[in-house]
MARSE-272176 format. One line per 4 residues: number of its first residue (from 0); for each residue x, y, z of C-alpha. Coordinates in nm, 2 decimals, m for minus. Last residue first. Layout:
residues N
NUM) X Y Z | ...
//
This chain:
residues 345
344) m5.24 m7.19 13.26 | m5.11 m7.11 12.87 | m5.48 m7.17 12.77 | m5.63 m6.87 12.95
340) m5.39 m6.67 12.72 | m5.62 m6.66 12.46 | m5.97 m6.70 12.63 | m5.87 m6.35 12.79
336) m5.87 m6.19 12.44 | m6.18 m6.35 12.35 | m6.38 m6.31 12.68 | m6.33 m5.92 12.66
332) m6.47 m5.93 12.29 | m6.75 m6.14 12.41 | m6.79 m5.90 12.71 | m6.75 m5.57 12.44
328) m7.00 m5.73 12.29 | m7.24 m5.72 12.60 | m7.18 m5.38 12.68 | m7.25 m5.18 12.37
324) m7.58 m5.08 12.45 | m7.45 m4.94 12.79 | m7.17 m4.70 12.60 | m6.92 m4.60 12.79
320) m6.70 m4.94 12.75 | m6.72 m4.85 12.37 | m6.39 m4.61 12.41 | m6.18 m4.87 12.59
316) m6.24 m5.13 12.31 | m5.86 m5.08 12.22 | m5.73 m5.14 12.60 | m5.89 m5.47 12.58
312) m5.67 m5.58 12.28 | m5.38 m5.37 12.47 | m5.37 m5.62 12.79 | m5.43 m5.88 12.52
308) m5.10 m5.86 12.39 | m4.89 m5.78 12.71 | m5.01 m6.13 12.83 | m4.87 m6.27 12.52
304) m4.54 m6.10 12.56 | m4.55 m6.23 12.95 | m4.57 m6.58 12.81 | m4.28 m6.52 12.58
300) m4.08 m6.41 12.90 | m4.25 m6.68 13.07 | m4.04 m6.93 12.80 | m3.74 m6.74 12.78
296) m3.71 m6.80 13.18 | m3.57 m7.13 13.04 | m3.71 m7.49 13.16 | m3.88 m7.59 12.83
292) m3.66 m7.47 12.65 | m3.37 m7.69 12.73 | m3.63 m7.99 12.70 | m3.70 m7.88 12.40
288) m3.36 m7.82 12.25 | m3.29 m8.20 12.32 | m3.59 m8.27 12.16 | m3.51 m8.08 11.84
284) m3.14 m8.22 11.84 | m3.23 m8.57 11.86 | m3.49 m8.48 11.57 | m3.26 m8.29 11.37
280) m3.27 m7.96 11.41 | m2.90 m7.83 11.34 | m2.87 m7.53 11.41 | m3.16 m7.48 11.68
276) m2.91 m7.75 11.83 | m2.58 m7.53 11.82 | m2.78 m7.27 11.95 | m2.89 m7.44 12.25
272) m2.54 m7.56 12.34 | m2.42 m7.18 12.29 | m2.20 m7.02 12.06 | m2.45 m6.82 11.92
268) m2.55 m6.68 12.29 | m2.77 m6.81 12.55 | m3.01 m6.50 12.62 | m3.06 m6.40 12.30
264) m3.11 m6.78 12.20 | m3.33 m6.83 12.45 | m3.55 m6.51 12.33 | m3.53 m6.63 12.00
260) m3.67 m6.96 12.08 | m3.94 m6.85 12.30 | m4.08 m6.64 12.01 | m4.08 m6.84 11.77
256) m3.75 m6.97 11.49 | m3.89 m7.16 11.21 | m3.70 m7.41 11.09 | m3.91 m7.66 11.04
252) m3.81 m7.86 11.33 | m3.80 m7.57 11.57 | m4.18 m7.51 11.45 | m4.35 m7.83 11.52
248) m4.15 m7.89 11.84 | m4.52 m7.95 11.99 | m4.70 m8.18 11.79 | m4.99 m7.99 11.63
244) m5.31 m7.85 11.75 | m5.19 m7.64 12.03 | m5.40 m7.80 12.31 | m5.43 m8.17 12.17
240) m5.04 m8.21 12.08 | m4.93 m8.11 12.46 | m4.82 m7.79 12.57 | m4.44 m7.62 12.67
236) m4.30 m7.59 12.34 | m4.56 m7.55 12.08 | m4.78 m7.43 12.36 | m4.56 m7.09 12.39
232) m4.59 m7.03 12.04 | m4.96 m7.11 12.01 | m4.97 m6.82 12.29 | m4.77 m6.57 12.03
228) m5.03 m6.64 11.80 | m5.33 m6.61 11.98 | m5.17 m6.32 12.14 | m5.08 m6.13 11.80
224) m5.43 m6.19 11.69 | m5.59 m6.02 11.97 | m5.32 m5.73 11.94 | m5.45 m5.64 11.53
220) m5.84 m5.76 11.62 | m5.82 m5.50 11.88 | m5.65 m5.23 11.68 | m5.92 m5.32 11.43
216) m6.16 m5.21 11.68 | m6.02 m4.90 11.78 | m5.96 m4.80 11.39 | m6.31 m4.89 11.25
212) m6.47 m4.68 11.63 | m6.25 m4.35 11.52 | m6.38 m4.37 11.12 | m6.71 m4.37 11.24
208) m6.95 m4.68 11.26 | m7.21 m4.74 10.96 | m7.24 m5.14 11.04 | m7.04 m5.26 10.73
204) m6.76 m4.99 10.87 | m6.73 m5.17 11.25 | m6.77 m5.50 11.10 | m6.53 m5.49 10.87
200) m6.27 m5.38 11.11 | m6.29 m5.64 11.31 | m6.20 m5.88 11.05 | m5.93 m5.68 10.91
196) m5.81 m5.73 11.26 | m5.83 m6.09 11.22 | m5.73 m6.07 10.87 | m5.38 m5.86 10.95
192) m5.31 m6.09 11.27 | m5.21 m6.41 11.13 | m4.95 m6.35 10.86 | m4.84 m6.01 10.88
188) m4.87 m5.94 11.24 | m4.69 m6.29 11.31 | m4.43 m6.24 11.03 | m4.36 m5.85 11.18
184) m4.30 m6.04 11.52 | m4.06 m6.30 11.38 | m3.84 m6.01 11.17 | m3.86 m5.81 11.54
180) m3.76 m6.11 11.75 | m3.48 m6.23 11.51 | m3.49 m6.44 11.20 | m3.19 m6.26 10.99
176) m3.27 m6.22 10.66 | m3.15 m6.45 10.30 | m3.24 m6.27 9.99 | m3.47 m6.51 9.81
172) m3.36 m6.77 9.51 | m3.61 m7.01 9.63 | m3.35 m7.25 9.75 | m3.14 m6.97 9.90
168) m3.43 m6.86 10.16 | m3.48 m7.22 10.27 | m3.30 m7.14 10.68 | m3.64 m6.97 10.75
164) m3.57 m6.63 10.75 | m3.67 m6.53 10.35 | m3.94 m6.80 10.40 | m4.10 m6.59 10.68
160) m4.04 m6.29 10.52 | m4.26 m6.39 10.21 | m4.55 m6.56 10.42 | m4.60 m6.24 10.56
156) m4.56 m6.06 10.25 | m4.84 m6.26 10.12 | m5.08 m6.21 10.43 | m5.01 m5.85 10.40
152) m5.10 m5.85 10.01 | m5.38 m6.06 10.08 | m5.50 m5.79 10.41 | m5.48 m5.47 10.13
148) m5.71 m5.63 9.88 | m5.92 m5.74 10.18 | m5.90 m5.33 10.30 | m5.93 m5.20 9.94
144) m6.23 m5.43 9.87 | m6.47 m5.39 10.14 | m6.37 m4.97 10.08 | m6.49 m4.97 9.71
140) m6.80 m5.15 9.82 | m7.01 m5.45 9.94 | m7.05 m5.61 9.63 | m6.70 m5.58 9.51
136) m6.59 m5.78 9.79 | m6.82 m6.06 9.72 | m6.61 m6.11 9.37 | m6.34 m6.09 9.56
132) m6.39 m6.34 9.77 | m6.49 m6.55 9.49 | m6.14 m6.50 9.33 | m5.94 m6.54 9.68
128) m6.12 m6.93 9.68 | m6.03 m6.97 9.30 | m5.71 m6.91 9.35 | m5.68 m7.12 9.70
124) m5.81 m7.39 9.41 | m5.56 m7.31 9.18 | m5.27 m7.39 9.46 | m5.48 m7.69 9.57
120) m5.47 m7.82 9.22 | m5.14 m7.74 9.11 | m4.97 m7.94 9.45 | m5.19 m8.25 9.37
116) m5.49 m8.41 9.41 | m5.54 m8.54 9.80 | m5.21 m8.52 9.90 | m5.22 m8.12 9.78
112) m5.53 m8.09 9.94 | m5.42 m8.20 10.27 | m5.51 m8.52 10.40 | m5.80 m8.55 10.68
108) m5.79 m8.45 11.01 | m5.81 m8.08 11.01 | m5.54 m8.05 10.73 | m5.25 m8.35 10.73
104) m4.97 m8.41 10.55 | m4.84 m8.09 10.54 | m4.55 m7.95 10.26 | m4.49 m7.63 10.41
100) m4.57 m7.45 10.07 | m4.85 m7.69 9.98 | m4.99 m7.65 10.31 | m4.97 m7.30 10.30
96) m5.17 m7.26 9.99 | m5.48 m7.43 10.05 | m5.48 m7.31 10.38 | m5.44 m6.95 10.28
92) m5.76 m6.99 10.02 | m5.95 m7.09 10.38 | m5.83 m6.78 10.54 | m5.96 m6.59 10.24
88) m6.25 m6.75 10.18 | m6.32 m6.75 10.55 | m6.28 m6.33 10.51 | m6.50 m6.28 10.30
84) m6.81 m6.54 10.42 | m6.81 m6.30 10.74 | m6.80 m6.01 10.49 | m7.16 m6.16 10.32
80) m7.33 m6.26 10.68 | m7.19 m5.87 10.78 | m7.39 m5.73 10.44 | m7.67 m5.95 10.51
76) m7.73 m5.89 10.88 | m7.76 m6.19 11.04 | m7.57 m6.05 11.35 | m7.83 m5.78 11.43
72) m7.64 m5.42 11.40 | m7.61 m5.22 11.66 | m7.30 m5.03 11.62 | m7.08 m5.30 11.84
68) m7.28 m5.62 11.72 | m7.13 m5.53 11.34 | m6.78 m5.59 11.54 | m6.93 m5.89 11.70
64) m7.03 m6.02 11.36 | m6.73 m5.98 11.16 | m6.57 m6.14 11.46 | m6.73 m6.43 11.41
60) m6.67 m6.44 11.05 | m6.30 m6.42 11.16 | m6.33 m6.76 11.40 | m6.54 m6.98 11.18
56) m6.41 m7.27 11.36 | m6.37 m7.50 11.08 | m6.52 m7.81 10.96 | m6.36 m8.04 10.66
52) m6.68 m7.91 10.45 | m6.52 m7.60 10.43 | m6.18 m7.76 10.33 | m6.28 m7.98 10.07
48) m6.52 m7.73 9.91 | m6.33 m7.62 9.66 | m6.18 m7.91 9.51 | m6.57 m8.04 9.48
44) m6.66 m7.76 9.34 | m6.36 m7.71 9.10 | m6.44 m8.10 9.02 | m6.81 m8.08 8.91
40) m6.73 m7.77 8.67 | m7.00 m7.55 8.67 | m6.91 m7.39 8.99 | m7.07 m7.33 9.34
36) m6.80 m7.16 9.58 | m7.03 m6.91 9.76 | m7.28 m7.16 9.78 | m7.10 m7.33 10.03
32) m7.00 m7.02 10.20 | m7.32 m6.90 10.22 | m7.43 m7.19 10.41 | m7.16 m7.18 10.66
28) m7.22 m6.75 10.66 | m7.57 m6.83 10.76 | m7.52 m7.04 11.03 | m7.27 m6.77 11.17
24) m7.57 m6.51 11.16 | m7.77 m6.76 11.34 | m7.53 m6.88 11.58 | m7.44 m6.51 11.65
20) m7.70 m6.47 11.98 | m7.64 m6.08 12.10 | m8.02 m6.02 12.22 | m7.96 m5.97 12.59
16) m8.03 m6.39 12.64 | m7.81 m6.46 12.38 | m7.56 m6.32 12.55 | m7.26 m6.57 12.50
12) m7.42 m6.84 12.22 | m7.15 m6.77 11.96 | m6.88 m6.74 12.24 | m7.00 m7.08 12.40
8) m7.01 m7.26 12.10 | m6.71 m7.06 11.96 | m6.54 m7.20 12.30 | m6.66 m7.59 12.29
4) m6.49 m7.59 11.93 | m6.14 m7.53 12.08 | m6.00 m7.19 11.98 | m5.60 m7.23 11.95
0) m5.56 m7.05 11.59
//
């Protein structure tokens, strides 16, 4: 997710001065979090911790927050300190377990868990992570756990379609699908935006909101994470390293076909230069495909998808913009989904 840390330190402080200041709600859920994954066994702790003590944005628990902030409820509330530690177990169980599957050197700066140990150990140790978050879950409620039950499942059938496109279907013994704009966009809302809007969505029922305000504001999280994603895309081709967190071409390499790219290729043709390269993505090919892409309209089409995204993120918190006391969140939430595509320039 392209936050830089200077943004949550704004964000967190945004409206501190009108009584919305999340940096002690979100200091709580970093010390919570540690605790959360306290063990007996020396090295389960120590395994489990690698990644939280790595750093982190602390993006979802965030929103947890400004969702609770939206039915007037102070950000160190326990019950929205205790879903903001939720859902960073989660995405922090996913790291574990991505990297193994994409087979990453490298998570926030230092090796990844599976270089570190070994591909059994960060796979039991995203386990463990999902375990404790469910554990949490069960304290909050029947509903706390039916919506995170149902967000792993999304995550996981995410990560499903994306293999089943991705040119490695055979090897896993996996129906093989077609990776084209609509497969791509269901992996997206699969993969990234289901916790984000689960996210939002906690907060709005762990702070006693109606049914109507849950749904608006996990329609936001829902969009806001589609144009995070879908503006990481973009920067993947058209950025530089620093901005989308990973040296751009990233995706074409591993076969993973984004948003730009299937647009081009759309446009193009299968029995185009371009697609003969996405074909064949050998690093010659991958930078010659680049600099194709680079100059396409594809690209501001993808760029125009984004802008569509957060268009309808902002459209979602229509029905709070009547309501005075919920004025400053609905600014932070504002700020978020135009922070998003601020970055594309």
């Amino acid at each position: 997710m392209g936050l830089s840390a200077e943004a949550i330190d704004s964000l967190a402080g945004k409206g501190a001065a009108r009584g919305l200041d999340l940096r002690p709600g979100l200091a709580l859920v970093e010390q919570r979090l540690r605790e959360s994954v306290a063990s007996e066994l020396p090295f389960v702790q120590e395994a489990s911790r690698y990644l939280i003590e790595a750093g982190g944005k602390r993006f979802r628990p965030m929103l947890v927050l400004l969702g609770g902030a939206l039915g007037g409820t102070a950000p160190d509330d326990d019950r929205l300190v205790a879903a903001g530690v939720i859902v960073e177990l989660v995405h922090i169980s996913t790291l574990y377990h991505d990297d193994v599957i994409d087979a990453a050197d490298l998570r926030r700066g230092s090796a990844a868990a599976h270089v570190r140990w070994s591909n059994t150990v960060a796979i039991l140790t995203g386990d463990f992570l999902l375990a404790r978050a469910s554990e949490l879950s069960a304290g909050l409620g029947v509903e706390t756990t039916r919506i995170m039950a149902r967000t792993i499942a999304e995550l996981c059938a995410g990560q499903i379609r994306e293999v089943q496109a991705s040119g490695m279907a055979a090897a896993h013994g996996a129906a093989p699908v077609e990776a084209d704009r609509a497969h791509y966009l269901a992996v997206i809302a699969e993969k990234t935006a289901s916790l984000i809007a689960s996210s939002c969505r906690l907060g709005a029922l762990l702070s006693g909101q109606p049914q109507d305000a849950q749904e608006a504001l996990a329609a936001y999280g829902q969009r806001l994470g589609m144009a995070f994603q879908l503006a990481d895309d973009v920067l993947d081709v058209a950025g530089e390293e620093a901005e989308s967190g990973k040296l751009p071409g990233t995706d074409l390499k591993e076969g993973v076909r984004t948003l730009p790219v299937l647009l081009a290729l759309e446009a193009e043709g299968a029995g185009s230069e371009f697609a003969a390269l996405v074909a064949d993505p050998t690093d010659a090919n991958v930078a010659k495909a680049m600099g194709l892409l680079r100059l396409h309209p594809a690209l501001d089409q993808a760029r125009a998808a984004a802008h569509a995204e957060v268009a309808a993120a902002k459209a979602a918190l229509d029905p709070f913009r009547v309501r005075p006391d919920a004025a400053t969140a609905v600014e932070a939430l504002d700020w978020l989904a135009d922070y998003a595509v601020e970055r594309l320039g």
